[in-house]
Structure formats: C-alpha cells, structure tokens
Backbone bond lengths (Angstrom), bond angles and torsions (degrees), N, CA, C in turn:
res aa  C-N    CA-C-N  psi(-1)  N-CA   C-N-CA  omega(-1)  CA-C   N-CA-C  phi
1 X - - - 1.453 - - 1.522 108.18 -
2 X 1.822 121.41 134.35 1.310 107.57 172.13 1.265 121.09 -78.54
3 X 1.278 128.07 -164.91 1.462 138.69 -173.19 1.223 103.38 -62.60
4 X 1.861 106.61 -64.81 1.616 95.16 -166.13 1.876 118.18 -78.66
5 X 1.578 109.17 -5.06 1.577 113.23 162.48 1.336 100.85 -58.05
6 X 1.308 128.71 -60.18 1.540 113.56 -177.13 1.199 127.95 -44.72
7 X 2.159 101.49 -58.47 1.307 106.82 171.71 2.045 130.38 -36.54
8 X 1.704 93.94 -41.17 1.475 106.78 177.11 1.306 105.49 -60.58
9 X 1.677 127.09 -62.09 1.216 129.31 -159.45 1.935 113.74 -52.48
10 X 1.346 107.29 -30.67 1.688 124.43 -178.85 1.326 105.59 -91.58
11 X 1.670 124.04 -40.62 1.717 88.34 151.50 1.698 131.84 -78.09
12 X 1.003 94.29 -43.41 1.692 79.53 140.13 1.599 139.88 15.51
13 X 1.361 87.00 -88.65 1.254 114.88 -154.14 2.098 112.40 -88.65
14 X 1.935 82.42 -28.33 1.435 92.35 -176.46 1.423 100.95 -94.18
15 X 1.611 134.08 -26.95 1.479 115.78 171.38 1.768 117.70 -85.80
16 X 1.651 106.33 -6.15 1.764 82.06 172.08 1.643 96.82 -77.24
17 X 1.348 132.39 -45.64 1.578 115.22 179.13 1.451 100.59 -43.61
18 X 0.854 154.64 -51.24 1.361 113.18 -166.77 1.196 124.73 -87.02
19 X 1.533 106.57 -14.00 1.726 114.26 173.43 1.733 96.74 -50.97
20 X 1.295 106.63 -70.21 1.642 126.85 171.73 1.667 112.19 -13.70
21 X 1.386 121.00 -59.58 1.081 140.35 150.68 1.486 156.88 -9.50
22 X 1.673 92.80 -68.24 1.064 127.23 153.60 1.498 116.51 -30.92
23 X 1.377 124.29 102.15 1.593 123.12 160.27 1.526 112.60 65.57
24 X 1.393 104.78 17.83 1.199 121.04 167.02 1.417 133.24 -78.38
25 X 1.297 107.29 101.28 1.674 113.60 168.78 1.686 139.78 -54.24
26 X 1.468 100.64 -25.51 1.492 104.52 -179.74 1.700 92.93 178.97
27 X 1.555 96.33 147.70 1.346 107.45 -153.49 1.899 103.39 -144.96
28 X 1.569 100.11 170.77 1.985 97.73 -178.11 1.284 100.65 -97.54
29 X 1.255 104.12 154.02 1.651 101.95 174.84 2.115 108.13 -31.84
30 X 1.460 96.20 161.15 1.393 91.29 -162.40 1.887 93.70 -139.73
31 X 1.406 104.14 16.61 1.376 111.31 -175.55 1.820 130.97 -74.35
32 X 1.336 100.80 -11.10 1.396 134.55 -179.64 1.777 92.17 -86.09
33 X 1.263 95.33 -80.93 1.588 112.40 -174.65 1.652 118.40 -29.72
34 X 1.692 101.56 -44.46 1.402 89.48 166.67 1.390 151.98 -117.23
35 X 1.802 99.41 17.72 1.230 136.65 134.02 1.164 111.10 -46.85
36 X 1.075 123.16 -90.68 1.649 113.65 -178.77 1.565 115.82 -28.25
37 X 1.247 127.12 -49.79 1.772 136.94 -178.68 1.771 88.96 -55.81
38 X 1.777 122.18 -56.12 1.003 102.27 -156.69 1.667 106.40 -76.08
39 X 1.194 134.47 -23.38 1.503 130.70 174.50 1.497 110.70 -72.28
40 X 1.072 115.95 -40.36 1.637 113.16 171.63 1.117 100.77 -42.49
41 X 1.450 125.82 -83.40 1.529 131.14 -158.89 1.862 108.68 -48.43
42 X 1.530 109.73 -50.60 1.173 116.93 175.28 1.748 110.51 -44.16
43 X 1.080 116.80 -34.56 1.721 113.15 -170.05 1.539 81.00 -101.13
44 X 1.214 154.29 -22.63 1.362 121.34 -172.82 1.678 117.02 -47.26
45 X 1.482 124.49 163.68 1.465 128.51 159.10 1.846 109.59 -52.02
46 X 1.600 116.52 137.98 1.195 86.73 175.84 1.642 135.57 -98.00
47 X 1.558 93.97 14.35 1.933 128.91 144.76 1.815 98.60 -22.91
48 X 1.819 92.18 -75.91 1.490 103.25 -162.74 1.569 94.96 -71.03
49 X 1.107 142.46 -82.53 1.409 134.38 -152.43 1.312 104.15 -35.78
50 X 1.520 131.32 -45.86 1.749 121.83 -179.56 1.728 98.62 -65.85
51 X 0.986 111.65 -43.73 1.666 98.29 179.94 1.430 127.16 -45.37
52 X 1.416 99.20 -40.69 1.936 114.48 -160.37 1.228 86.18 -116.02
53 X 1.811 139.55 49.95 1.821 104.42 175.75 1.967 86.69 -117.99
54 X 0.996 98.00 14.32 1.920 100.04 -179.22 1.606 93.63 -107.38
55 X 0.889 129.81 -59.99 1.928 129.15 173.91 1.564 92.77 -59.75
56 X 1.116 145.35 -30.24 1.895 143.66 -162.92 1.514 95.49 -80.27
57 X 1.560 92.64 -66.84 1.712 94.38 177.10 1.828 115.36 -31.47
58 X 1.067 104.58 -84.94 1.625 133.83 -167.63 2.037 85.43 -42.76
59 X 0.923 134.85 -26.97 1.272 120.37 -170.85 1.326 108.61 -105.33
60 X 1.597 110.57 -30.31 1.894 112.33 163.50 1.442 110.14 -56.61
61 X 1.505 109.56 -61.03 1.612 110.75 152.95 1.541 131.26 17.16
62 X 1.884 85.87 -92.43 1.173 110.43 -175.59 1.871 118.66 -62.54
63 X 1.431 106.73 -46.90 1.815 114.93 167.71 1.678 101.09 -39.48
64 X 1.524 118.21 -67.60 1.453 114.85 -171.05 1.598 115.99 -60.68
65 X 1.506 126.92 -7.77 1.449 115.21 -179.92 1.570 91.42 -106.97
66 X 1.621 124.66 -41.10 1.442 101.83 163.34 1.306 129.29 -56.38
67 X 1.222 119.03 -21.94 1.603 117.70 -170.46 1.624 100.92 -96.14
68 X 1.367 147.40 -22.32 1.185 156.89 -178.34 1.619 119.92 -11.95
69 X 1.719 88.20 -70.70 1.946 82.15 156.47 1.617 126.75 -103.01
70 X 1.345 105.75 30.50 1.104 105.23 148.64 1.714 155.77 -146.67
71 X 1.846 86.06 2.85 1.389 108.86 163.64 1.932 112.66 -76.61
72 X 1.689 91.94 137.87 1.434 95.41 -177.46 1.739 115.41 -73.52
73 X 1.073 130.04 -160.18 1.643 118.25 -168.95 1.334 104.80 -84.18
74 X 1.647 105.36 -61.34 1.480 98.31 -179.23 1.588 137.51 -45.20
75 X 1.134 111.59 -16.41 1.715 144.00 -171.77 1.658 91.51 -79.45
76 X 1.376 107.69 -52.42 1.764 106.86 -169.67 1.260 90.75 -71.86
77 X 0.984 124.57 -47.50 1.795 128.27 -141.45 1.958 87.63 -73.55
78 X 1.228 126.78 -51.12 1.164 140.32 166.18 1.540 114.62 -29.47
79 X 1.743 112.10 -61.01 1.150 107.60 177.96 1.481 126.71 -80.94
80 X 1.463 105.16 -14.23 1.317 100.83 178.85 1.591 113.11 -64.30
81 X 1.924 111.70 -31.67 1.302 119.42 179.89 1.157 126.87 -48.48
82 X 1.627 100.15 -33.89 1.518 119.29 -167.09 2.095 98.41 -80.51
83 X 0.990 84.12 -71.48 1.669 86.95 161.60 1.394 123.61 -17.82
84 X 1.619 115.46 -78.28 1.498 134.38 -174.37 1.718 96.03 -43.62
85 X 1.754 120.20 -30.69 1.681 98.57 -161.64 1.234 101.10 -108.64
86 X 1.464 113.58 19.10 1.752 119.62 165.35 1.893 106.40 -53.13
C-alpha cells in the first residue's frame, strides 16, 4: 500500500466515526474502531502525521463532543491520548 493509500484509508476511517457519531443516542461497542484509528496513525509516515495533526485534531475533537453522552470512559480517555500526541 502507498503512503497516501494509507493516509486515505485513516481518514477514512477516522471521519466515518464521527459521521457514525453524530447525534447519536446509543451505539456498538466501538473498541475495534478505535484501535484501528490508533494503529493507522501509529504506522503513518511521520511527514504525513505533522501534515494532517491540525485537520486530525479538529476531527478527534469532533468524535469526543459527538460521542459525549455516549462514549464509555476508556474510549474518551483513549482519544484524548491520541489527541495529546498530535
């Protein structure tokens, strides 16, 4: 896979969760889902992660105020991690 196939596949992956999200009342476990976001980013180039961590932010962001009442703690506590090493 090239760089920016990866790059695509992790945005991807990190804006349907929040589409998903969005105005959402109750949801499936989501523990896969953001494992996967966190290994994507982890294997990205780290070229691309400084490129995309200002559009990454603003969309991690957005998952934690859509998910608010309904992401469980560890899930927040998770994304905030991912966040904090933007």
């Amino acid at each position: 896979m090239g760089e920016y196939e990866e790059l695509f596949q992790f945005a991807a992956k990190a804006g349907s969760l929040e589409g998903y999200l969005y105005e959402r009342e109750d949801l499936e476990p989501l523990d896969d889902w953001i494992g996967n976001i966190e290994k994507m980013h982890a294997g990205l180039p780290d070229n691309i992660k400084d490129e995309i961590k200002g559009e990454l932010g603003s969309v991690l962001a957005k998952i934690s105020t859509y998910g608010e009442r309904v992401l469980g703690d560890e899930i927040k506590k998770r994304l905030d991690n991912l966040r904090s090493r933007l």
